[in-house]
One Martini backbone bead per residue (centre of mass of N, CA, C, O) as a GRO file, in nm:
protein
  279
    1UNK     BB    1   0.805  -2.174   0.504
    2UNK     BB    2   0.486  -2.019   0.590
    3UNK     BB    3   0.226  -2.002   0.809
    4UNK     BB    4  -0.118  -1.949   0.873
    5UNK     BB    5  -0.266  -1.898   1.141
    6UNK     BB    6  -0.300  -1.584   1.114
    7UNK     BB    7  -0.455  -1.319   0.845
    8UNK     BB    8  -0.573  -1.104   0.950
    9UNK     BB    9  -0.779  -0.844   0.791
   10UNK     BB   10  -0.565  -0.767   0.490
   11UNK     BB   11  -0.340  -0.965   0.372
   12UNK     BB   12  -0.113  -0.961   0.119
   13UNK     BB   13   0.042  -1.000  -0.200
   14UNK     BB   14   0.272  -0.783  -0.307
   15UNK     BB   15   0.427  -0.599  -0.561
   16UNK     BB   16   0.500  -0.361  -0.814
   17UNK     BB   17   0.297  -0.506  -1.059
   18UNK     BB   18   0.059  -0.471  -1.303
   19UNK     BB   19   0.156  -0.438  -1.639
   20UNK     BB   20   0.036  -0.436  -1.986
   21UNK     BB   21  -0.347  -0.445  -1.913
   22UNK     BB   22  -0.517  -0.162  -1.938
   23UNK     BB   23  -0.635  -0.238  -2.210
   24UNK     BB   24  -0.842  -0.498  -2.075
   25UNK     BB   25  -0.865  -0.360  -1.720
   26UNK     BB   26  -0.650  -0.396  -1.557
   27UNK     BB   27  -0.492  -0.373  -1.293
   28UNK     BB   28  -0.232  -0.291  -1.141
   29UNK     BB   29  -0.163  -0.282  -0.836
   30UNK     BB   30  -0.022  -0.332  -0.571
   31UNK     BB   31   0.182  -0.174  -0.373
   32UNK     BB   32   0.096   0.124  -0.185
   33UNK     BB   33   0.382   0.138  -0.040
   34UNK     BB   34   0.668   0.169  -0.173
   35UNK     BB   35   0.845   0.272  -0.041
   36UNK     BB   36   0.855   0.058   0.199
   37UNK     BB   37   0.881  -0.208  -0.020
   38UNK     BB   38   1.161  -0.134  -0.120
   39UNK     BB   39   1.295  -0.121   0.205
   40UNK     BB   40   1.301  -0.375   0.246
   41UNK     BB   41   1.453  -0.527  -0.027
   42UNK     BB   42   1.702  -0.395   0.008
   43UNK     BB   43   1.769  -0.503   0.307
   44UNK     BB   44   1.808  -0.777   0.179
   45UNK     BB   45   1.883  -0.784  -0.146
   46UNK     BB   46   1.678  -0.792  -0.314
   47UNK     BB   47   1.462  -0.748  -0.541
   48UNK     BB   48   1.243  -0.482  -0.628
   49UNK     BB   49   1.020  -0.680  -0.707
   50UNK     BB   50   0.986  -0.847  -0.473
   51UNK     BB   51   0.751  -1.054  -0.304
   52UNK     BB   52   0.546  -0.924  -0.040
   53UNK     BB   53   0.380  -0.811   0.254
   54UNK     BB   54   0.053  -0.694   0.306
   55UNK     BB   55  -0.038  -0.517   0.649
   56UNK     BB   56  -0.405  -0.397   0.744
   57UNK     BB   57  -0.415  -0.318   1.051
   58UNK     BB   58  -0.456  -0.593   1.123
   59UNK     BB   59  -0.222  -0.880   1.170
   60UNK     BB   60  -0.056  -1.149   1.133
   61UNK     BB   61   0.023  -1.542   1.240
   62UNK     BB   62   0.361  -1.686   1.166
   63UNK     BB   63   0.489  -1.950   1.054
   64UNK     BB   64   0.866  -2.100   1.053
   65UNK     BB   65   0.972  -2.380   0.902
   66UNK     BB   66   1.235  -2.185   0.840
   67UNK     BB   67   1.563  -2.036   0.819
   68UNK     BB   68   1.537  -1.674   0.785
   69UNK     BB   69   1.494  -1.347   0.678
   70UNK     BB   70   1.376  -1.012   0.764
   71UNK     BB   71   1.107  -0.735   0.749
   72UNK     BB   72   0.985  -0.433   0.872
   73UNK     BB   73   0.779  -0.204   0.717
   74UNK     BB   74   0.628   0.102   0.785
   75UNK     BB   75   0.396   0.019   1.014
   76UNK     BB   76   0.343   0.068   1.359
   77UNK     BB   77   0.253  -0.305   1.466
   78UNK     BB   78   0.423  -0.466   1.695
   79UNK     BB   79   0.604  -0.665   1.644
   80UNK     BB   80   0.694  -1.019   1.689
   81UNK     BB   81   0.870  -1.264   1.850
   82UNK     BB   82   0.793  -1.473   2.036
   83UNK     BB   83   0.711  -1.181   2.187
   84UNK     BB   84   0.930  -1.045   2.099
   85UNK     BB   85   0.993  -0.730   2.034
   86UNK     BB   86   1.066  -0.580   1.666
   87UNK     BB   87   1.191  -0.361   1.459
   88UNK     BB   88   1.203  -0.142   1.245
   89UNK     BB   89   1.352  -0.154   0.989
   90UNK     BB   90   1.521  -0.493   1.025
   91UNK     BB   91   1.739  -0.760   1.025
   92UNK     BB   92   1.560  -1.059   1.100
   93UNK     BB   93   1.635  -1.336   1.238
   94UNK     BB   94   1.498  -1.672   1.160
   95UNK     BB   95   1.380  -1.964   1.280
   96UNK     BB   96   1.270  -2.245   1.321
   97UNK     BB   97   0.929  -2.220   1.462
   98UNK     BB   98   0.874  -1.926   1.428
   99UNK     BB   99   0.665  -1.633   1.558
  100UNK     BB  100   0.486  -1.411   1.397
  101UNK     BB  101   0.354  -1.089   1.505
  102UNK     BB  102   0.065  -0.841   1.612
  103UNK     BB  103  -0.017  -0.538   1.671
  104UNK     BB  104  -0.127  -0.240   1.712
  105UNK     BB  105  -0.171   0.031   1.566
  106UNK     BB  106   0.105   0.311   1.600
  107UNK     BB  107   0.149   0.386   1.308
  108UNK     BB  108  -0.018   0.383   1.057
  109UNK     BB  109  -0.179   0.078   0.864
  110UNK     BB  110   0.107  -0.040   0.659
  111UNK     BB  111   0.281  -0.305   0.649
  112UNK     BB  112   0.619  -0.500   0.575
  113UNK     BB  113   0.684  -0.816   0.508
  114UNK     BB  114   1.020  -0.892   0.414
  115UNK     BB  115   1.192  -1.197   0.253
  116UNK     BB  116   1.476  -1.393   0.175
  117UNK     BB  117   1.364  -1.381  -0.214
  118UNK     BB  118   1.077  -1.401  -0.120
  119UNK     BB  119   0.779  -1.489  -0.249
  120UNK     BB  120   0.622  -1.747  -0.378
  121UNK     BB  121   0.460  -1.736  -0.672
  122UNK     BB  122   0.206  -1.717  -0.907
  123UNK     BB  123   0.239  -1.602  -1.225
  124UNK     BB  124  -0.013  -1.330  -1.334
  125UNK     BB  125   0.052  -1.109  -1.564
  126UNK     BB  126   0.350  -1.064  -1.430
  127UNK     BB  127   0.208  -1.149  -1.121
  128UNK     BB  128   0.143  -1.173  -0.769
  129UNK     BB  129  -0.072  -0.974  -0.706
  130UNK     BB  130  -0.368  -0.924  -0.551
  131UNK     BB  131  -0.687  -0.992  -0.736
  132UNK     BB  132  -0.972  -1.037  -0.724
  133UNK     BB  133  -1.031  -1.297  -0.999
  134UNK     BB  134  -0.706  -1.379  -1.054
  135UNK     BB  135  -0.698  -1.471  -0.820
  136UNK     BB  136  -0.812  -1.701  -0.558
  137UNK     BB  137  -0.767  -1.440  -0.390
  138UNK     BB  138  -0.753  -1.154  -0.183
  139UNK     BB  139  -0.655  -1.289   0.080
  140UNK     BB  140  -0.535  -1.445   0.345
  141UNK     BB  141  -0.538  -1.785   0.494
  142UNK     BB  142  -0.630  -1.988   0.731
  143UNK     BB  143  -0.342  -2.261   0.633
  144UNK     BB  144  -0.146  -2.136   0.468
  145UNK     BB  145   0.098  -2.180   0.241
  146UNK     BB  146   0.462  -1.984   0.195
  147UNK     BB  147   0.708  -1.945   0.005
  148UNK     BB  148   1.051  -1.967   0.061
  149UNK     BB  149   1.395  -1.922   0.124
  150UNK     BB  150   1.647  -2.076   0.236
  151UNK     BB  151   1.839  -1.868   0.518
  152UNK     BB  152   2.135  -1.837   0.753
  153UNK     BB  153   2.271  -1.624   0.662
  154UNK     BB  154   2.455  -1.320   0.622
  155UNK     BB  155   2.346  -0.969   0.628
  156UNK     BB  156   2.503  -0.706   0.697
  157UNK     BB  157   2.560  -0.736   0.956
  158UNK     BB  158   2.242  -0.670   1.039
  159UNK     BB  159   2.071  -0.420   0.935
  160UNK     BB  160   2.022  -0.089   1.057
  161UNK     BB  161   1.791   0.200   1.017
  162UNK     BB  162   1.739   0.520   0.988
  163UNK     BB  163   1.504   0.681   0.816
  164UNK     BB  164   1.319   0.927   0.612
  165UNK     BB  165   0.955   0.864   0.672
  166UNK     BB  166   0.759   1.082   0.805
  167UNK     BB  167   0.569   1.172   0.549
  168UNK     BB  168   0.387   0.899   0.600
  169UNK     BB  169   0.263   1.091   0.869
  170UNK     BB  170   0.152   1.315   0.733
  171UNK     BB  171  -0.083   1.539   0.590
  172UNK     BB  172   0.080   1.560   0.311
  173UNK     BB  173  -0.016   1.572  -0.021
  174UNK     BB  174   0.105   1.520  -0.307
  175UNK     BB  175   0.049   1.712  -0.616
  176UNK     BB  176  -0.083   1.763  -0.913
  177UNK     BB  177  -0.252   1.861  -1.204
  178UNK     BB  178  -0.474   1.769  -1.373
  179UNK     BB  179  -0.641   1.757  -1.677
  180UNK     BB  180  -0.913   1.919  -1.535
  181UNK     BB  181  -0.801   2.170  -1.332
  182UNK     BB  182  -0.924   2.431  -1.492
  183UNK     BB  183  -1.221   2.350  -1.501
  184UNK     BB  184  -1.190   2.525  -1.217
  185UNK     BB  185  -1.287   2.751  -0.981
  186UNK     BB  186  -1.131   2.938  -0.789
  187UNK     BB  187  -1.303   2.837  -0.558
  188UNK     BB  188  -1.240   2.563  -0.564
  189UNK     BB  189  -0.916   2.592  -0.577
  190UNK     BB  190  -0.932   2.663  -0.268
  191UNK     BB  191  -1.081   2.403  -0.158
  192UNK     BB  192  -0.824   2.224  -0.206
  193UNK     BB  193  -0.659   2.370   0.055
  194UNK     BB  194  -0.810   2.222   0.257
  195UNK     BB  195  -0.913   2.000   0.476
  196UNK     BB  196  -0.909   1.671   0.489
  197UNK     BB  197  -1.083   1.368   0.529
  198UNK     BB  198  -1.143   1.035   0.569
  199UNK     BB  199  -1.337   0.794   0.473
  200UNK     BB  200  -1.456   0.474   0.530
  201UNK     BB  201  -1.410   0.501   0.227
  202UNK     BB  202  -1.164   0.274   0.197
  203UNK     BB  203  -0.909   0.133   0.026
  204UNK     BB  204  -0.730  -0.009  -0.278
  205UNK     BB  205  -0.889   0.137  -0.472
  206UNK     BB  206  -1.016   0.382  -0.282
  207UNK     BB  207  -1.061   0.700  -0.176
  208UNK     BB  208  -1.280   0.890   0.025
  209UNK     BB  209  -1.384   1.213   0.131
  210UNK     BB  210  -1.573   1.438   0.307
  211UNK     BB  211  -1.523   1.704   0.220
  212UNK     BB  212  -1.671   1.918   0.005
  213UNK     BB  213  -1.773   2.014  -0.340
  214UNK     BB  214  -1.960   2.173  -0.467
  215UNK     BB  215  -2.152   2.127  -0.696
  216UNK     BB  216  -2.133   1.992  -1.028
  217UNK     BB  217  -2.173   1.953  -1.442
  218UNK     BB  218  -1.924   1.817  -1.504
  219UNK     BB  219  -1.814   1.672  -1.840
  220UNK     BB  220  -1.631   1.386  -1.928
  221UNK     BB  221  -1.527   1.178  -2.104
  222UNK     BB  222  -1.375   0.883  -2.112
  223UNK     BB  223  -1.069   0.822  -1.922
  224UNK     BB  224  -0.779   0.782  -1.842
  225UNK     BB  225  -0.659   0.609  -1.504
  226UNK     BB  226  -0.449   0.643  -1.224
  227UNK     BB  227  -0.308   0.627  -0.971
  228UNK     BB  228  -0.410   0.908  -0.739
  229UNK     BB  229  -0.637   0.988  -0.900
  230UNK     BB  230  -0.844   1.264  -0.900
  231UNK     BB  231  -1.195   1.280  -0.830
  232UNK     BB  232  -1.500   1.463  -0.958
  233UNK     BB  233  -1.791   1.467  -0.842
  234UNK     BB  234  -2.120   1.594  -0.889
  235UNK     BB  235  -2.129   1.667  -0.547
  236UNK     BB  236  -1.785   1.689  -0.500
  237UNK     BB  237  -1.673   1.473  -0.483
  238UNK     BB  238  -1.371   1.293  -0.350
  239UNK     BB  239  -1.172   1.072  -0.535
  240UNK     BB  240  -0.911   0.845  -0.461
  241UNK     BB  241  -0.695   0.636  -0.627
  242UNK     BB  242  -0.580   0.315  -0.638
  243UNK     BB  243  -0.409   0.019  -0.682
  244UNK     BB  244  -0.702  -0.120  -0.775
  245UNK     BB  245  -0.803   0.064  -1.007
  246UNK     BB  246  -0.950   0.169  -1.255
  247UNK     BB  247  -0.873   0.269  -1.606
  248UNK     BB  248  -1.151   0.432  -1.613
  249UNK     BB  249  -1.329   0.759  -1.641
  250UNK     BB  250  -1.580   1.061  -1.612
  251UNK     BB  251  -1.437   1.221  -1.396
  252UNK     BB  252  -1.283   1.440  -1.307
  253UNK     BB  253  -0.919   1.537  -1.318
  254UNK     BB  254  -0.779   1.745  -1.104
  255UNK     BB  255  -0.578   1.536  -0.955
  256UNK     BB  256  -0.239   1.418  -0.865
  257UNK     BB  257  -0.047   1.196  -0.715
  258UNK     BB  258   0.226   1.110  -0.619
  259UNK     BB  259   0.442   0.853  -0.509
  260UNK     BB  260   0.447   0.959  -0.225
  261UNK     BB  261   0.126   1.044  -0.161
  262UNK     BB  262   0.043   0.746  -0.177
  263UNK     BB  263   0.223   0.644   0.041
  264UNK     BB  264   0.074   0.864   0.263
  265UNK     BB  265  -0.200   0.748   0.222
  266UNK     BB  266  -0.226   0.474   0.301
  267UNK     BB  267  -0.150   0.564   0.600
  268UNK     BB  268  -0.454   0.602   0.632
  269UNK     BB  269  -0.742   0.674   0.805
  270UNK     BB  270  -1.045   0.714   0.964
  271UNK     BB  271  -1.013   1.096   1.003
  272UNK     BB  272  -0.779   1.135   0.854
  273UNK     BB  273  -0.586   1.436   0.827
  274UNK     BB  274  -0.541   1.628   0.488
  275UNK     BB  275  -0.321   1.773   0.237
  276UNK     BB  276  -0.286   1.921  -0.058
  277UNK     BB  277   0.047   1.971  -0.238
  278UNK     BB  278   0.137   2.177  -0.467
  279UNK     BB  279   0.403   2.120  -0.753
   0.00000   0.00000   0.00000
């Protein structure tokens, strides 16, 4: 069992999403940065679907009631157990009565901790991913308790890797074109080639961007949309979908982010400069 002293400013559990369900508007949700929250689950030996925890900006501080392993990966958050700071990629035990905490973040701004066996909690439409009011919370409360398996053996004598995912922290956001792209004229397609910023609006939902695109009259069907996908509003507005975003929508659809785009738009917030990279 897990106990939660403190809930973080925006911890969720979340797996790798709800699907089958876009069809009566129910979104996707789950981990925003895949590539991080895969490499918990594999060094851990978990089942790569293992729900396990999304910590954004500032970390929640949690007591280990059993004995267990964890894993800390993507944003580095200054990790701790009772105080000692501890790496990420790294596979650590954890004993009874261990307090994990968290401090400021120094790169990237989700970090994830996968335990051994997963977190336990009740599947909702295939899925424990947070996103109320499917479930009954948004994000983790302070004193709440989270199910895991007690685990004391010895996991590939604890192993620590050095990934090679720089990737998650350059302003580089893999694209390809979206299904409306030809829709923009030679200008526009040039403007997208500039640097943008994230604005303030940034969420789970979706990213919008500061620098715009002139206005323009476009206008198509109401059609689906998938996480990463950009819409063009028409002030110009740049508006970048994530994982909890609706199932469908009205603004051209000009790009798509890739599944590492998604993982590296992520790891961005209020301020931070990005390029969309097309492949």
């Amino acid at each position: 069992m897990i106990k939660v002293q403190k809930p973080g400013l925006f911890t969720t559990v979340q797996d790798m999403g709800r699907f089958g369900y876009r069809n009566i508007g129910v979104p996707v949700s789950g981990v925003m940065d895949v590539c991080s929250a895969t490499l918990g689950n594999r060094l851990l030996n978990n089942d790569s679907r293992a729900a396990l925890l999304e910590i954004t900006m500032a970390g929640p501080q949690l007591q280990f009631t059993a004995a267990t392993h964890i894993v800390i990966t993507g944003a580095l958050m200054q990790a701790a157990i009772n105080g000692v700071s501890i790496p990420n990629n790294r596979v650590i035990r954890v004993q009874q009565g261990d307090v994990l905490s968290f401090g400021r973040p120094e790169r990237g701004i989700r970090a994830y901790m996968a335990v051994k066996g997963g977190i336990k909690s009740a599947l909702i439409m295939n899925s424990q991913s947070y996103y109320f009011p499917l479930t009954n919370f948004a994000h983790l409360q302070k004193g709440q308790e989270l199910d895991c398996e007690v685990f004391d053996g010895n996991i590939n004598d604890l192993i620590e890797i050095k990934p090679n995912n720089d990737f998650l922290f350059s302003s580089a956001i893999t694209v390809y074109a979206g299904p409306e792209y030809e829709m923009l004229n030679r200008e526009e397609k040039e403007l997208l080639k500039q640097t943008f910023s994230v604005s303030t609006l940034n969420n789970r939902m979706a990213y919008q961007l500061e620098e715009q695109l002139p206005p323009n009259n476009y206008s198509i069907i109401t059609s689906g949309t998938l996480p990463g996908t950009v819409q063009l509003t028409p002030s110009g507005r740049l508006i970048v979908l994530m994982k909890d975003c609706q199932t469908t929508g009205g603004y051209p659809r000009v790009l798509q982010l890739s599944v590492s785009g998604i993982c590296t738009l992520a790891q961005k917030k209020y301020g931070d400069r990005i390029v969309f990279k097309m492949e």
